[in-house]
Residue, then its C-alpha position, 0 to 999 in steps of 0.5 A: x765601644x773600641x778596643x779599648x772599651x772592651x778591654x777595660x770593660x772585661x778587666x773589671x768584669x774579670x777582676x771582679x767576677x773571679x775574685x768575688x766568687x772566690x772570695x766569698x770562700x776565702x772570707x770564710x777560711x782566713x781573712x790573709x787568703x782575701x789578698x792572694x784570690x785578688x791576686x790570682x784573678x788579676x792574670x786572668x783578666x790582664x794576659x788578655x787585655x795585654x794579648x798575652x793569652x787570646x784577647x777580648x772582643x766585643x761579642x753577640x749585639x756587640x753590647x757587651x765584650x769577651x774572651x775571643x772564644x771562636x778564634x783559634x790560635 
């Protein structure tokens, strides 16, 4: 899978988890807000790919990747 598997696997992971979830509730208020919850989500799953804030690492079986949630920094 690679670094660059792992990333790509939890931009899109974390684009689409985030914003779906929060969407659901923004479909609800006003349609305009549908923009702004996509572009919340977007830092969340970017800072880490890029390494800004912590990263991603494959994880358990190493099947699937995450935030490096046992690395202290």
């Amino acid at each position: 899978m690679g670094t660059l598997g792992c990333d790509l696997f939890e931009i899109l992971g974390a684009i689409s988890g985030m914003g779906n979830a929060v969407n659901n509730v923004a479909i609800q208020i006003h349609c305009i807000f549908v923009l702004l919850v996509w572009l919340w989500a977007t830092p969340f799953s970017l800072k880490p790919a890029l390494e800004i804030w912590n990263r991603f690492i494959p994880e358990g079986y190493l099947a699937t990747c995450s935030f490096d949630y046992l690395t202290d920094s």
